[in-house]
GUDODO-172073 format. One record per residue (C-alpha): residue number from 0; residue in one letter; chain; x, y, z. Coordinates in pm, whole numbers. Example, Ala and Ser with C-alpha at 12.3 -4.5 7.8 and 13.67 -1.06 7.14 Angstrom:
<pt 0,"A","A",<1230,-450,780>>
<pt 1,"S","A",<1367,-106,714>>
This chain:
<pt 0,"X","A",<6416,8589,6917>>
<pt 1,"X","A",<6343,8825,6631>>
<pt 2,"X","A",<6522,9187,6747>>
<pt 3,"X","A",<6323,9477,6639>>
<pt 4,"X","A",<6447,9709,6338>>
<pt 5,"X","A",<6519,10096,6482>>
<pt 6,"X","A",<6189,10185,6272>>
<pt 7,"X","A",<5995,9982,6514>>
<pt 8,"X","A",<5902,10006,6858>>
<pt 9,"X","A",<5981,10370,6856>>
<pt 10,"X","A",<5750,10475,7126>>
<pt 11,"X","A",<5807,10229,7350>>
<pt 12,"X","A",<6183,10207,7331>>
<pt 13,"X","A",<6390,10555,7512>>
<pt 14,"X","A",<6562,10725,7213>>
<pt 15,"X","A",<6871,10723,7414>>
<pt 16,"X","A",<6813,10321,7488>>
<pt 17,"X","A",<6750,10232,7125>>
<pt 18,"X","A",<7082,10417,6994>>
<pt 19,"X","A",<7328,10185,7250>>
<pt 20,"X","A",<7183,9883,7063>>
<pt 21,"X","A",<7353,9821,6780>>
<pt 22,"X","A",<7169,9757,6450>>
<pt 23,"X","A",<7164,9382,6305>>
<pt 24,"X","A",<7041,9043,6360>>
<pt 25,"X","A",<7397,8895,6463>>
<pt 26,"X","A",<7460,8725,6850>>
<pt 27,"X","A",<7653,9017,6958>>
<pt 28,"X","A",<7339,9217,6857>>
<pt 29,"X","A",<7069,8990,7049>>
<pt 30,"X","A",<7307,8981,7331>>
<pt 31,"X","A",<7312,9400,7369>>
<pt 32,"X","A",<6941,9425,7308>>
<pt 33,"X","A",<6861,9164,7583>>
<pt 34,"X","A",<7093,9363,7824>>
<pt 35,"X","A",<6957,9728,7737>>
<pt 36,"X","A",<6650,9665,7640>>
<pt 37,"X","A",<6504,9347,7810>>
<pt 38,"X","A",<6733,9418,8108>>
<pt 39,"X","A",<6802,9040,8110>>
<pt 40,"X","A",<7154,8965,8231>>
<pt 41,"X","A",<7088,8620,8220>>
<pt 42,"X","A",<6975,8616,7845>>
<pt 43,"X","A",<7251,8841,7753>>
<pt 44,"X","A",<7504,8620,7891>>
<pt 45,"X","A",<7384,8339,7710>>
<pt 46,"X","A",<7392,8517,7383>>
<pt 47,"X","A",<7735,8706,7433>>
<pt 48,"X","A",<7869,8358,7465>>
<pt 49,"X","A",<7706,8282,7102>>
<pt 50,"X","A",<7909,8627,6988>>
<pt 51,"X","A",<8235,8486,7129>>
<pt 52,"X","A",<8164,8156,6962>>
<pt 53,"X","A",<8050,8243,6627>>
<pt 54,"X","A",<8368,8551,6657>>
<pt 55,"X","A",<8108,8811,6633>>
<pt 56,"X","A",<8257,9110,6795>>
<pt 57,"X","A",<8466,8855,7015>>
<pt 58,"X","A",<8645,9152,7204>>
<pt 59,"X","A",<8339,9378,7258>>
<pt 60,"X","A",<8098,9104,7335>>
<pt 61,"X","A",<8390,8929,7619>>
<pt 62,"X","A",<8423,9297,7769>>
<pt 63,"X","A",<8026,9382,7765>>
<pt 64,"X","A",<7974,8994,7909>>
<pt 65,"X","A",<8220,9080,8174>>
<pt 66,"X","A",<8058,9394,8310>>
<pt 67,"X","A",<7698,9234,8296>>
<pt 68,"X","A",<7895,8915,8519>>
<pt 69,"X","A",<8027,9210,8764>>
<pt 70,"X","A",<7695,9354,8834>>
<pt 71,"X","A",<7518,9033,8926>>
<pt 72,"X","A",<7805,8968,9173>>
<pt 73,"X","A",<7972,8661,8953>>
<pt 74,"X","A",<8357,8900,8918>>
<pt 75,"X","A",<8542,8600,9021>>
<pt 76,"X","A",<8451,8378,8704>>
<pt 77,"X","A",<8462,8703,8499>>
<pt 78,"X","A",<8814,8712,8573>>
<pt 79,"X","A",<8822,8323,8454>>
<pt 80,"X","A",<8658,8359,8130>>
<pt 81,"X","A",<8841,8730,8068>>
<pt 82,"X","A",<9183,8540,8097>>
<pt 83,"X","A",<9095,8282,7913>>
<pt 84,"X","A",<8925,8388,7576>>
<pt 85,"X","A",<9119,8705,7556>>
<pt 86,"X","A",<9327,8512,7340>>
<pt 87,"X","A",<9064,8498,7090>>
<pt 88,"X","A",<9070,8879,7053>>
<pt 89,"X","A",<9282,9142,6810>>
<pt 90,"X","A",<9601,9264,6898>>
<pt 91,"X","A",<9483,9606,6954>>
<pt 92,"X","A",<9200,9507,7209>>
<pt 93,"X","A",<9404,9357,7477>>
<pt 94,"X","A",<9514,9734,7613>>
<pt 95,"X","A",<9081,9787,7679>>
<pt 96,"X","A",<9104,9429,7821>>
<pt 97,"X","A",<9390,9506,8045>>
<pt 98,"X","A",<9106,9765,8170>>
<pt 99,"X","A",<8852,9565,8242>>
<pt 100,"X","A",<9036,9312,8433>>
<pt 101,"X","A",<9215,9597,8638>>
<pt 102,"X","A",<8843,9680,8706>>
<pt 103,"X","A",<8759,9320,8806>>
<pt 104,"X","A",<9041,9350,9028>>
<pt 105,"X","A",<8916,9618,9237>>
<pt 106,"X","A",<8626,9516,9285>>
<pt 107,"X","A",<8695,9184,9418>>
<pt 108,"X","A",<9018,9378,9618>>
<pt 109,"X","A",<9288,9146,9435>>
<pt 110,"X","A",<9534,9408,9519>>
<pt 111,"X","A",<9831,9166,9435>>
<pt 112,"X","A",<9678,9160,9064>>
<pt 113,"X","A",<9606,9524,9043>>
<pt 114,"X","A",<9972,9610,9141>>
<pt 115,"X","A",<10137,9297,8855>>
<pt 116,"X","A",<9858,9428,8584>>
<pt 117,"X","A",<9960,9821,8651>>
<pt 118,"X","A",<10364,9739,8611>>
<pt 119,"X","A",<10249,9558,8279>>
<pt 120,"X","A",<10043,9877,8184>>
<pt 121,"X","A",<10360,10094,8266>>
<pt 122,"X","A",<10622,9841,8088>>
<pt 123,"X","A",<10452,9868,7758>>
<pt 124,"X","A",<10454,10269,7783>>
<pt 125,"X","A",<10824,10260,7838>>
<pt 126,"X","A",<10868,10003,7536>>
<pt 127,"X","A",<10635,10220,7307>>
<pt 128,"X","A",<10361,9972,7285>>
<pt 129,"X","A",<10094,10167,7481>>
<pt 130,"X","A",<9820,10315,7263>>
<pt 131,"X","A",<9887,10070,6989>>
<pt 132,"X","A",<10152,10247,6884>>
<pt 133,"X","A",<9978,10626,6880>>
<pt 134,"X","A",<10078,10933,7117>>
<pt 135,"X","A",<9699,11011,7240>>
<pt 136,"X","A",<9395,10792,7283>>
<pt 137,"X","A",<9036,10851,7315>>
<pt 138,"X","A",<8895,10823,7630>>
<pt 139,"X","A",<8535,10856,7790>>
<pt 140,"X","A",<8441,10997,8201>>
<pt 141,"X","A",<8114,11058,8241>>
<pt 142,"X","A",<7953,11041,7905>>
<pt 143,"X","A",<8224,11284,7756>>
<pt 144,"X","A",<8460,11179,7549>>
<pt 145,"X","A",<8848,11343,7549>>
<pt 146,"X","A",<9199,11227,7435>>
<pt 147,"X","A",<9469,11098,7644>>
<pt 148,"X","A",<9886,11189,7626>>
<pt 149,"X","A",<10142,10920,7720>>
<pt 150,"X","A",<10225,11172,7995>>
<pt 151,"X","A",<9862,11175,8136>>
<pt 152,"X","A",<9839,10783,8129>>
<pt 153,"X","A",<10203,10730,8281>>
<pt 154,"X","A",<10103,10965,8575>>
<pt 155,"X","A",<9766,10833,8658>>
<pt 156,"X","A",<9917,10449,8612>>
<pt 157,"X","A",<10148,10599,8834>>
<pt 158,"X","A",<9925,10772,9103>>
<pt 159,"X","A",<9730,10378,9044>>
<pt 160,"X","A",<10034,10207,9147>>
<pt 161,"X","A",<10100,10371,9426>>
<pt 162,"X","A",<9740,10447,9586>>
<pt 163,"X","A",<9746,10028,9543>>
<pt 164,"X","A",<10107,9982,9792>>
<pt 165,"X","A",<9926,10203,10034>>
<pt 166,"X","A",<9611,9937,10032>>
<pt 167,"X","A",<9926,9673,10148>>
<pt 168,"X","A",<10037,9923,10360>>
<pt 169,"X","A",<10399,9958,10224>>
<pt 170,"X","A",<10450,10290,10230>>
<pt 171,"X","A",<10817,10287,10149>>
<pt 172,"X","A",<10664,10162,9786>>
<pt 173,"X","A",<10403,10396,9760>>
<pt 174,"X","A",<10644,10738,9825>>
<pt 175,"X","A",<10892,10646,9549>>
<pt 176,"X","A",<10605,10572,9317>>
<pt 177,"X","A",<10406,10882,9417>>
<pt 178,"X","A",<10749,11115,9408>>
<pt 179,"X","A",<10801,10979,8995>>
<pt 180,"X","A",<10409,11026,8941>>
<pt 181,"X","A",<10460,11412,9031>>
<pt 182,"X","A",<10822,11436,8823>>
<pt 183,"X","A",<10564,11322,8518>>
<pt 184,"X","A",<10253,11486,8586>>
<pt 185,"X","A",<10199,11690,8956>>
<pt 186,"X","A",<9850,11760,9117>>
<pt 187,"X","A",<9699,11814,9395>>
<pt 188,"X","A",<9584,11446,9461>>
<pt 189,"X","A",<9927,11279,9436>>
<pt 190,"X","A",<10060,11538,9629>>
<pt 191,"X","A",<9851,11462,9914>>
<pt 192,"X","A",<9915,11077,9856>>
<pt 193,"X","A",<10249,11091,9838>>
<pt 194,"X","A",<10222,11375,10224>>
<pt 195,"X","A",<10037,11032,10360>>
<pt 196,"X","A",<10290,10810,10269>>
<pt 197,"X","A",<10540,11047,10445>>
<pt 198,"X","A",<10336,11084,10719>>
<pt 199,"X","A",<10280,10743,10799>>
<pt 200,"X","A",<10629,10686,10753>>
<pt 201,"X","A",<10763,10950,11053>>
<pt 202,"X","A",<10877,11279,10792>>
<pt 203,"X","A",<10642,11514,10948>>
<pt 204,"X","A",<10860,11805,10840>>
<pt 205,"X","A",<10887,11689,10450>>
<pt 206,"X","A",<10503,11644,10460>>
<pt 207,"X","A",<10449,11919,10579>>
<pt 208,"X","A",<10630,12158,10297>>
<pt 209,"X","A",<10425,11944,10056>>
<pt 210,"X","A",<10092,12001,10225>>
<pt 211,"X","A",<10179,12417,10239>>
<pt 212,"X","A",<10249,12363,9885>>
<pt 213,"X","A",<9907,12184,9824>>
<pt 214,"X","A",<9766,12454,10033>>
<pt 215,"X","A",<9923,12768,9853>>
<pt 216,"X","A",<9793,12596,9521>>
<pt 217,"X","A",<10135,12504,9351>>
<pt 218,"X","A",<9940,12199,9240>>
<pt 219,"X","A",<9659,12141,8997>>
<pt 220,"X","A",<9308,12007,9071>>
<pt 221,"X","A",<9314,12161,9465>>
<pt 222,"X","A",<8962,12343,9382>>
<pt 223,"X","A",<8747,12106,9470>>
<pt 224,"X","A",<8575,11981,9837>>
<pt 225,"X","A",<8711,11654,9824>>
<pt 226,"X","A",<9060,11735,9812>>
<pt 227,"X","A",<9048,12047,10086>>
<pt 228,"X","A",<8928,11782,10305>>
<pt 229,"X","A",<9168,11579,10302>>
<pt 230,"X","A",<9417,11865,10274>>
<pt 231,"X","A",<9273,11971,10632>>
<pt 232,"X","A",<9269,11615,10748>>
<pt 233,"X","A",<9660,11562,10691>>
<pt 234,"X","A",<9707,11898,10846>>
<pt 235,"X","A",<9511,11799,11142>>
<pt 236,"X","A",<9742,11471,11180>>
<pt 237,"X","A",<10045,11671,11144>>
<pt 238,"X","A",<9904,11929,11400>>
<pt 239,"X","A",<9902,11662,11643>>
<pt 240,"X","A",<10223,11564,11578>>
<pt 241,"X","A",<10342,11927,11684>>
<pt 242,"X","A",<10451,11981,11300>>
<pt 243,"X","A",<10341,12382,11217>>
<pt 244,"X","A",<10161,12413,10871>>
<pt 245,"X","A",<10239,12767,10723>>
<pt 246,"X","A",<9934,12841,10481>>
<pt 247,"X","A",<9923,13091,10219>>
<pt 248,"X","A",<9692,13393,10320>>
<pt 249,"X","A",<9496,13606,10093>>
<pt 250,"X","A",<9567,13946,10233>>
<pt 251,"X","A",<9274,14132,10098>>
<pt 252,"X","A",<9041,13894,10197>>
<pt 253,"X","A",<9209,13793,10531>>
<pt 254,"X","A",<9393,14098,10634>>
<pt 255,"X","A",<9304,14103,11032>>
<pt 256,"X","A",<9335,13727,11058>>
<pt 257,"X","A",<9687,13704,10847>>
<pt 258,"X","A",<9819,13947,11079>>
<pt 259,"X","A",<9691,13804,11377>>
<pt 260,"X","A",<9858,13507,11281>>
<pt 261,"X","A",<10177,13647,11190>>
<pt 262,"X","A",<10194,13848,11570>>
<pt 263,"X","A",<10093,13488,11718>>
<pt 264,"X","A",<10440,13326,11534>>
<pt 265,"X","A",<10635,13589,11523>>
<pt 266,"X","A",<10847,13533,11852>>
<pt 267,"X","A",<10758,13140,11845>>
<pt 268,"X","A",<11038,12879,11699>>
<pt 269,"X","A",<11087,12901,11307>>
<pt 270,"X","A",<10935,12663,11085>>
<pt 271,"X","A",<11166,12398,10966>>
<pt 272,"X","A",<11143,12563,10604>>
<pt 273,"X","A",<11312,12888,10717>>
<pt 274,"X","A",<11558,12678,10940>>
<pt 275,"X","A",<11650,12497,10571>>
<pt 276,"X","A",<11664,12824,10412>>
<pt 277,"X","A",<11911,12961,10682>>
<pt 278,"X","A",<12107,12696,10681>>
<pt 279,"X","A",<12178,12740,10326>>
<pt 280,"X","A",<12241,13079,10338>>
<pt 281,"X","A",<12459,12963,10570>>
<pt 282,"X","A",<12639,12718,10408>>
<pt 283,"X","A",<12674,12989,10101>>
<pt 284,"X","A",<12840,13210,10354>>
């Protein structure tokens, strides 16, 4: 298969297709063209393999292969042939391969795996090996590309680590994991995480000073649909539970209903936050 040069084909090639394939005659570069271009996993497969045998690009071309194997449903040999040629990749390529198996994982719900491959990921950050050695890394969401701190990767390996003990249901895991994630890094999302785990675990009234928190926007990233949601769904749970929620009000926007609520609470029982705020005036006494 002869792979057209960029010159060619120009007007029947997308400008933003023809600039993923990189330029050459090489395996690796058959390989990309058949999967862009062709859209032929199959094809592509077979020539990534060439790549990885004739070490042409052997790291790229065992990641690409791997996606390509995860979209036609085949994740469980990806896995396989992941573990077993990483070996034949550079030093500094085995933190992006950690990636893509901790992708593999998920998808196929290997949950055991995810957990072993995250401690790994958060050993080599406390030994200085993460980002080859370098305080930031490049990183890419959505077609944009920013850098990364050691801070932002050890809380969202963190906030990882735990969201994966809550898939086994072990709570007790999950809160001491979520409680270090927001010492590192706090938002809005751990917060509520770590409010579940509490939750789920009986502490209504500790969940519930986390949630106001959430709620009164102590927290990052709490300005966005997703997370009011569930915000509103923990406080319905703890609502049930007889646990009183006291949200921040914005008095110029919510005069009437702020004081309607205040004349509503006023004579009821305090919330346990002003009980622990009397008892240590208290114990100052």
């Amino acid at each position: 298969m002869e792979i057209p040069s960029r010159s060619q084909n120009n007007d029947t090639i997308p400008i933003h297709v023809l600039h993923k394939v990189p330029s050459g005659n090489g395996p690796y570069v058959r390989a990309k063209h058949a999967q862009i271009v062709e859209k032929d996993p199959e094809a592509a497969i077979i020539w990534f393999w060439e790549a990885i045998n004739a070490r042409d690009k052997t790291d790229s071309a065992l990641k690409d292969m791997a996606m390509v194997m995860k979209q036609m449903n085949r994740t469980e040999e990806a896995i396989q042939i992941v573990k077993s040629v990483r070996t034949l990749c550079p030093k500094n390529s085995q933190e992006s391969i950690d990636s893509v198996l901790m992708d593999l994982y998920k998808r196929c719900g290997k949950v055991d795996e995810q957990i072993a491959m995250l401690k790994h990921k958060l050993k080599k950050i406390f030994i200085g090996e993460t980002f080859n050695g370098r305080t930031t890394k490049a990183a890419r969401s959505h077609g944009k590309k920013f850098q990364v701190s050691v801070k932002q990767e050890t809380s969202r390996l963190l906030g990882n680590l735990g969201w994966a003990y809550m898939q086994k249901s072990n709570y007790i895991a999950a809160e001491v994991v979520y409680r270090k994630a927001q010492m590192v890094d706090p938002d809005a999302n751990k917060a509520l995480n770590l409010c579940h785990c509490l939750i789920k675990q009986g502490q209504s009234k500790e969940a519930a000073s986390i949630l106001d928190n959430v709620f009164q926007g102590k927290f990052p990233g709490f300005d966005n649909d997703k997370s009011r949601n569930r915000a509103e769904q923990l406080a319905s749970e703890l609502k049930e539970k007889n646990v009183p929620i006291l949200q921040s009000f914005d008095f110029e926007d919510d005069f009437i209903e702020a004081l309607q609520w205040w004349e509503n609470n006023r004579r009821s029982k305090r919330l346990p936050i002003f009980k622990e705020i009397s008892q240590d005036e208290d114990d100052i006494t």
